[in-house]
C-alpha positions as CSV (number, residue, x, y, z in Angstrom):
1,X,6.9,9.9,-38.1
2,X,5.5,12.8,-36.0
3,X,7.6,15.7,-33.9
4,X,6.7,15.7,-30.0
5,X,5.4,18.6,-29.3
6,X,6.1,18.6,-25.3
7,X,10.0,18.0,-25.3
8,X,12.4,20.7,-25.5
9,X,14.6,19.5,-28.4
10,X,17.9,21.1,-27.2
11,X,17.8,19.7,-23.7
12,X,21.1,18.1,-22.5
13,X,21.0,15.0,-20.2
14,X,23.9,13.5,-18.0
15,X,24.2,9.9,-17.8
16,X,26.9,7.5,-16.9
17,X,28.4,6.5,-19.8
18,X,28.1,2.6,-19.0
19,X,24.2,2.5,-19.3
20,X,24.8,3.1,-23.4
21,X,25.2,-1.1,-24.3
22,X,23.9,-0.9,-27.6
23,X,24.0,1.6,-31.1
24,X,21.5,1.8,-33.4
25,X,22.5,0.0,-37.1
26,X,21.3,2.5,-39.9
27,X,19.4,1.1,-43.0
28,X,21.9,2.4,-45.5
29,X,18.9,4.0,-47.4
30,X,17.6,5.8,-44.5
31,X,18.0,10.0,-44.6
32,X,18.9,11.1,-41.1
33,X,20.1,14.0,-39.6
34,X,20.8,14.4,-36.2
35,X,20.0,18.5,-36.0
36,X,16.9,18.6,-38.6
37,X,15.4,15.5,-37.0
38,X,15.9,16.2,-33.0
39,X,12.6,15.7,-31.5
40,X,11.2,13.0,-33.7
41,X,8.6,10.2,-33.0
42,X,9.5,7.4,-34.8
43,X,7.3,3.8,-34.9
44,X,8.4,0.8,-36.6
45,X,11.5,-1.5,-36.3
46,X,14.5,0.3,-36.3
47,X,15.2,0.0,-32.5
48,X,15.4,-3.9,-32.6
49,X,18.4,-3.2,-34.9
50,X,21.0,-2.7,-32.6
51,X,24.3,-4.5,-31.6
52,X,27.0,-3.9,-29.2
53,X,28.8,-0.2,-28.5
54,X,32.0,-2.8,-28.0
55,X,31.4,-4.4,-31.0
56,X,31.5,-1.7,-33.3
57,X,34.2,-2.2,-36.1
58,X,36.6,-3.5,-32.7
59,X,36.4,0.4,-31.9
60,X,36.7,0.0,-28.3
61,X,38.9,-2.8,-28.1
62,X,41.1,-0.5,-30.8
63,X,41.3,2.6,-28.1
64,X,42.0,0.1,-25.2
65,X,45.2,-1.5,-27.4
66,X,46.3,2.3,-28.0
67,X,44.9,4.1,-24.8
68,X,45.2,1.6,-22.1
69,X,48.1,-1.0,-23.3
70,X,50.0,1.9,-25.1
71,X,50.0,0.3,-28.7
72,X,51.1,2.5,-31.8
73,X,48.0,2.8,-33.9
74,X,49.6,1.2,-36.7
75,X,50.3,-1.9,-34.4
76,X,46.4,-2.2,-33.6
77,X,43.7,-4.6,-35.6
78,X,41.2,-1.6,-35.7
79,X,43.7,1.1,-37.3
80,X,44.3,-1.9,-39.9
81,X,40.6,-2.7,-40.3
82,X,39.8,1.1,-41.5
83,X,42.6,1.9,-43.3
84,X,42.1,-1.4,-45.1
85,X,38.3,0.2,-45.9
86,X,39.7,3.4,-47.1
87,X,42.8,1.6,-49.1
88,X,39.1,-0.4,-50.7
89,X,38.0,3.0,-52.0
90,X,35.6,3.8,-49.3
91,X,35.9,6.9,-47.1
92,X,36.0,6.5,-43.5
93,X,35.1,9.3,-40.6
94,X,35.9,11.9,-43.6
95,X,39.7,10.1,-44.4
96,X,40.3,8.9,-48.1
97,X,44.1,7.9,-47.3
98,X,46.7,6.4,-45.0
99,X,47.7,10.2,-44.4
100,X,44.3,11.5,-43.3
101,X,43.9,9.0,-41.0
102,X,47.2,9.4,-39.2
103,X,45.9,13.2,-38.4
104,X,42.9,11.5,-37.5
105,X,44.9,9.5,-34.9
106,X,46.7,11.8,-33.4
107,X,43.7,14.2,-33.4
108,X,42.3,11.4,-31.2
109,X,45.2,10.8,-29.0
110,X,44.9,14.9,-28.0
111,X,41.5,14.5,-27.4
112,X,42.0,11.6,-24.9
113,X,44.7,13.5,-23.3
114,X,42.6,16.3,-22.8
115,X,39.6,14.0,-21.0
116,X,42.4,12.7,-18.8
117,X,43.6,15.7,-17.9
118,X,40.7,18.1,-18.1
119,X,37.7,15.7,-17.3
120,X,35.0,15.4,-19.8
121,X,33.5,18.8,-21.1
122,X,30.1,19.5,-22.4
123,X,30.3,20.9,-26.1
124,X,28.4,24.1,-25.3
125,X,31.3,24.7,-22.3
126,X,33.7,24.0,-25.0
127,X,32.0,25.9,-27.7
128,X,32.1,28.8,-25.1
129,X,35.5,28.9,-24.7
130,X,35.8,28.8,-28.9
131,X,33.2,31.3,-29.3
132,X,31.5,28.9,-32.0
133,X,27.2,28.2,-31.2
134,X,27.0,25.5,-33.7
135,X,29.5,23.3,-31.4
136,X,27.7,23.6,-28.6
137,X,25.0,21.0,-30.3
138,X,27.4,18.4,-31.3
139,X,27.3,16.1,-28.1
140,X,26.8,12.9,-28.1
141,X,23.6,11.8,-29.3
142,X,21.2,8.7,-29.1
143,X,17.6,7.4,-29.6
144,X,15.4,5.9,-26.9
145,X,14.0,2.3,-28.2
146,X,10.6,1.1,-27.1
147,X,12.3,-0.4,-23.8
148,X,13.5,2.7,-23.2
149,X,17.3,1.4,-23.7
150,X,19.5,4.8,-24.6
151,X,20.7,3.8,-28.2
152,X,24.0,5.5,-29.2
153,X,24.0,7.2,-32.7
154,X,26.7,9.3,-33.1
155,X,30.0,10.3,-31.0
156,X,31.8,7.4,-30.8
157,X,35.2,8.6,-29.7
158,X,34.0,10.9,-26.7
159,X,31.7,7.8,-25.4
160,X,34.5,5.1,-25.9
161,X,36.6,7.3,-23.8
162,X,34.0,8.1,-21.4
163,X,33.8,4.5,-20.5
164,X,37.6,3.9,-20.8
165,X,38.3,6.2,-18.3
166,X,35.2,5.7,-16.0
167,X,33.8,8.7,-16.4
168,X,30.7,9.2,-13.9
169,X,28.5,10.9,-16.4
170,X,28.5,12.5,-19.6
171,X,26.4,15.1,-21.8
172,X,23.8,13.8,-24.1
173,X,21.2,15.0,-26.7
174,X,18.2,12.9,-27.3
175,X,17.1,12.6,-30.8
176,X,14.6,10.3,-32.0
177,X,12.1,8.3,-29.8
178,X,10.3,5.5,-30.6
179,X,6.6,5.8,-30.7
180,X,6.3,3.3,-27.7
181,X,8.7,4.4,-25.7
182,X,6.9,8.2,-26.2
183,X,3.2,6.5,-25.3
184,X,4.7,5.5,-22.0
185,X,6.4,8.9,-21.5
186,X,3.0,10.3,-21.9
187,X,1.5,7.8,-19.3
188,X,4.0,9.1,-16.7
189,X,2.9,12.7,-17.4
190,X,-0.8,12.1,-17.4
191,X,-0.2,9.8,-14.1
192,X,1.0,12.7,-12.2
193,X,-1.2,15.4,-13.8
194,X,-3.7,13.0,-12.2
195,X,-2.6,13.0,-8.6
196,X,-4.3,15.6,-6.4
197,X,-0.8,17.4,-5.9
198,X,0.3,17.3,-9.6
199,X,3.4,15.2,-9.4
200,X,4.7,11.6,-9.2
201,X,6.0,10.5,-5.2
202,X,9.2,9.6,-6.4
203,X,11.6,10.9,-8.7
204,X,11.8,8.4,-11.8
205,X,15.8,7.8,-12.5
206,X,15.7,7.3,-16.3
207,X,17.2,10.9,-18.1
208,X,14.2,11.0,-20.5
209,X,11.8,11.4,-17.2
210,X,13.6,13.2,-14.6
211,X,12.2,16.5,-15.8
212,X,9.0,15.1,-14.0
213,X,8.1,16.7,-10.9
214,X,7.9,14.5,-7.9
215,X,6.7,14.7,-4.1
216,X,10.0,13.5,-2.9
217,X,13.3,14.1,-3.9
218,X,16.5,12.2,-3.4
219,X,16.8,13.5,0.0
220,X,15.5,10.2,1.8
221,X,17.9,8.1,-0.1
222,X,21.1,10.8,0.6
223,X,19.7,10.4,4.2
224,X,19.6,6.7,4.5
225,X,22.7,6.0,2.7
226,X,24.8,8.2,4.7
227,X,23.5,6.1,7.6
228,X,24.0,2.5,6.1
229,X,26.0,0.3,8.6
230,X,26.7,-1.8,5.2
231,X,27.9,-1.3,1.9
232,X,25.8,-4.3,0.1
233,X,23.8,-7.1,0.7
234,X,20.0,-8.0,0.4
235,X,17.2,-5.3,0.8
236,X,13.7,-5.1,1.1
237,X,11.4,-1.9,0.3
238,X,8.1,-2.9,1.7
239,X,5.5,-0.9,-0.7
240,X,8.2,-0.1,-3.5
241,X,5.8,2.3,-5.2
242,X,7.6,2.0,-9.1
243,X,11.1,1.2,-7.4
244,X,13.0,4.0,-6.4
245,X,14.8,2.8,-4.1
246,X,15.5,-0.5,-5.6
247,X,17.1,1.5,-8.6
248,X,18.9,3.6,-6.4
249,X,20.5,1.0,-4.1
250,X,20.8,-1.5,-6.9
251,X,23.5,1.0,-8.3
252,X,25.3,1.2,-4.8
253,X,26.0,-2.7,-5.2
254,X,22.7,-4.2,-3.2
255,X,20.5,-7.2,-4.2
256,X,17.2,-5.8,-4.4
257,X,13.6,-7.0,-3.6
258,X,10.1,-4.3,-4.3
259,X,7.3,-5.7,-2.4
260,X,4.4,-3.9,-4.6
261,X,0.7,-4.9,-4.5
262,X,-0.9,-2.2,-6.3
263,X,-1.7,-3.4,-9.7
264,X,-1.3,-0.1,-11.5
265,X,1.8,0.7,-9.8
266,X,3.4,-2.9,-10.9
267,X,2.9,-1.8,-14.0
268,X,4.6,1.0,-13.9
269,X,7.6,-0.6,-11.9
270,X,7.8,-3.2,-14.3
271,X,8.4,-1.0,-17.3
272,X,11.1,1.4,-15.6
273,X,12.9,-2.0,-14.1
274,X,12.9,-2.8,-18.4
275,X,14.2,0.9,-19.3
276,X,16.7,1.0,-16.8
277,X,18.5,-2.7,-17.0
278,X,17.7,-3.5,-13.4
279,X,18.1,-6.8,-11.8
280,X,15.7,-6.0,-9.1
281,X,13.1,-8.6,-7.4
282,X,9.5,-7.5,-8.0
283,X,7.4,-9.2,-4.9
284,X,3.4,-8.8,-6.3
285,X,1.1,-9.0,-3.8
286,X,0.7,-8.1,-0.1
287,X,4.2,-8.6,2.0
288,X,1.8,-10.5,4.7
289,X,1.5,-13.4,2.1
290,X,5.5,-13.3,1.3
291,X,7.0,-16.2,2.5
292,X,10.4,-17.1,-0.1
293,X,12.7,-15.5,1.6
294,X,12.7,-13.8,5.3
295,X,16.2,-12.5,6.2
296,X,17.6,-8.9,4.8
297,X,20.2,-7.0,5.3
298,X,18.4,-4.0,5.3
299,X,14.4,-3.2,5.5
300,X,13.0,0.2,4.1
301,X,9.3,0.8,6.2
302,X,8.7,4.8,4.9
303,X,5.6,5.6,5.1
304,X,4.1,2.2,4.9
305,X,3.7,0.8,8.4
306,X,0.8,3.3,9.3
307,X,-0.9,1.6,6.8
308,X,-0.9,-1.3,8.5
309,X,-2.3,-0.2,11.7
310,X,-5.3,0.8,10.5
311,X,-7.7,-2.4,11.3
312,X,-7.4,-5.1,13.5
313,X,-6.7,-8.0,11.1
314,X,-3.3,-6.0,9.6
315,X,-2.4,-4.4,13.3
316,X,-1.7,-8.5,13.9
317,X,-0.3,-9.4,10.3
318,X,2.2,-6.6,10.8
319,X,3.3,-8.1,14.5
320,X,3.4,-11.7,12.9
321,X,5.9,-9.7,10.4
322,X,8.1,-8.0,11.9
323,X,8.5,-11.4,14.0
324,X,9.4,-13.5,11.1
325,X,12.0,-10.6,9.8
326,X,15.6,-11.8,10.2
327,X,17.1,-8.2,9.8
328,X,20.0,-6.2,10.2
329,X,19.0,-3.0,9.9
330,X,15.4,-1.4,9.2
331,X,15.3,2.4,8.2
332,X,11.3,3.5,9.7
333,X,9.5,6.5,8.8
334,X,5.8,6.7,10.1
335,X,3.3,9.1,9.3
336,X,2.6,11.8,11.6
337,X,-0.6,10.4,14.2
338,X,-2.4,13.4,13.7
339,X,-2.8,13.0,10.0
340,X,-6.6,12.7,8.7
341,X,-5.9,9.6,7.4
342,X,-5.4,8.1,10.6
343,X,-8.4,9.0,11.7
344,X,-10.5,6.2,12.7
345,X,-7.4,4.1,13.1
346,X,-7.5,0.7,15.0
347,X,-4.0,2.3,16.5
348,X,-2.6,5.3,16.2
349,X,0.8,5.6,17.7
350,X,3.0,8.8,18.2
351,X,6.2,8.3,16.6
352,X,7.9,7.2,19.3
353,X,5.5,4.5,20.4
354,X,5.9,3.7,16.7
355,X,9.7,2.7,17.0
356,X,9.1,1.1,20.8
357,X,6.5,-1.1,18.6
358,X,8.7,-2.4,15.8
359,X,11.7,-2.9,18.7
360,X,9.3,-4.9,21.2
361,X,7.9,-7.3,18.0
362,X,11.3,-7.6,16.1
363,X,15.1,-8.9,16.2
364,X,16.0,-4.9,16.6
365,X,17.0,-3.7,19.8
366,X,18.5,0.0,19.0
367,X,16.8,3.0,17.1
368,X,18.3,6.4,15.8
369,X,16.7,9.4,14.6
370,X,18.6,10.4,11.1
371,X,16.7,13.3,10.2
372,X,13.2,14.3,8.5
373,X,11.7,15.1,5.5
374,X,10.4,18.7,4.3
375,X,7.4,17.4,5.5
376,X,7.8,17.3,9.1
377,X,8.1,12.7,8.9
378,X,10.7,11.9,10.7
379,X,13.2,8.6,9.7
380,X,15.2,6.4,12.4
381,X,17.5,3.7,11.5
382,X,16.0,0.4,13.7
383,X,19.2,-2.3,13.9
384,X,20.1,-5.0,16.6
385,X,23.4,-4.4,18.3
């Protein structure tokens, strides 16, 4: 066990409450303490214990009876199930009797009235308003596993209420991670302390590597979403990078395909795809030699096609292509012509010969500008009307 020197131990994350599936199972012999042992690097097997958050001690199922089908605790299996463990001799969330646990109740019952009401608080806004420091560290906490799953530990309560009432995100602390899961963090730093510009392209959606400066931000998604004709179906991102956008429109309800040939970059899109619990369709390999499946709702071409243009051979791949698409909508963002590295470039379109070049070799007939990045690219929406 080791402490990780780069993290800042204090640092709240947001999530949605939903991605938290599964809570670590504590050896009964193992010393823990969620403030002394923030921050800690932890190998071994303790991460492959896990079960369901709905599973533990009928917890969630117990709330729903009282919260959502308006049961008197008394009337509900789980308020039997613990006070039968404390009526055994064993204390319970610090209740020895029937007595203490009825105050525990109806402390819970306030507390879900006040979520309802109030929407969910952070503990430091809360601890604020109490003036009391030491509250403003007891959010809910978990671990990261080696997959990268977020592993609740402790704050039960708050998180089954989150998720009863659909809360969109909530405040976490991290606590332990395990040792693989911290490699791979490391991987992700050193990547983009290697690029020339010192950061990743795309933002990386899991909480424990957000903090990671990126190229782009969410502004090309925000962009293209507000512009969807559709609100699901299939779509394609033609040089997926690690899957940004396949994350991203996975969430808003689409089936997802990342068409990737760069074998470090697979790896790296593989292992996020694990760490978030996506469903996704990695495509390996050059989209040219992709022939399973040819009709998508949606195409994304940013900052891919210019690629494509530089010699001969792929100038006539890309035309056989966008030919064989069956597409609804395409969302197109060429790079500027008079970047350097089109210099030499077996075409070089402007970017409106660009869109008059996708529209003469493709099923699309109609092309908007949407906007443009900081960087001056510009993105149209391509569909056939």
């Amino acid at each position: 066990m080791r402490w990780s020197g780069d993290l800042d131990v204090h640092q709240t994350y947001w999530v949605d409450p939903d991605r938290i599936e599964y809570a670590c199972v504590f050896n009964k012999l193992e010393e823990w303490d969620k403030y002394r042992h923030r921050g800690k690097v932890v190998g071994g097997n303790w991460d492959q214990r896990r079960i369901r958050f709905a599973d533990r001690i009928g917890l969630l199922r117990g709330l729903e009876d009282r919260f959502i089908r308006g049961v008197r605790w008394e009337e509900t299996e789980f308020y039997q199930r613990v006070l039968n463990v404390i009526s055994n001799g064993t204390p319970l969330w610090d209740c020895k009797s029937k007595a203490e646990l009825d105050d525990r109740c109806r402390y819970l019952d306030s507390l879900f009235q006040d979520i309802k009401t109030n929407g969910y608080r952070s503990q430091q806004e809360i601890a604020q308003e109490e003036n009391n420091p030491y509250k403003g560290e007891d959010e809910i906490t978990v671990r990261i596993a080696r997959d990268g799953a977020l592993l609740f530990e402790d704050g039960q309560h708050r998180l089954a209420m989150a998720k009863l009432l659909h809360i969109d995100r909530i405040p976490i602390k991290i606590t332990a991670r395990h040792s693989e899961w911290f490699q791979f963090r490391k991987e992700v730093i050193d990547y983009a302390r290697m690029q020339p510009w010192g950061k990743l392209y795309h933002p990386v959606t899991h909480p424990d590597l957000r903090d990671i400066l990126s190229i782009y931000g969410n502004e090309r998604f925000e962009l293209i979403k507000a512009h969807l004709p559709i609100q699901s179906g299939d779509l394609l991102d033609i040089g997926a990078h690690w899957g940004y956008f396949c994350h991203k429109f996975e969430e808003e309800g689409f089936d997802c395909y990342a068409v990737e040939s760069d074998a470090r970059n697979r790896y790296f899109i593989e292992k996020l795809k694990i760490a978030e619990n996506k469903k996704f369709t990695i495509i390996y390999g050059s989209i040219f030699d992709y022939r399973d499946k040819t009709d998508f709702d949606v195409v994304l071409a940013l900052n891919i096609f210019h690629h494509f243009i530089k010699t001969e051979e792929t100038y006539y791949q890309l035309i056989d292509l966008l030919k064989r698409l069956d597409m609804k909508v395409m969302f197109f963002q060429p790079a500027l012509p008079d970047s350097p590295q089109m210099k030499g470039a077996y075409r070089n379109f402007d970017c409106d010969e660009f869109v008059d070049f996708i529209l003469e070799n493709s099923k699309l007939n109609e092309s908007t500008y949407i906007g443009a990045t900081q960087d001056g690219r510009p993105i149209y929406r391509l569909q056939a009307v």
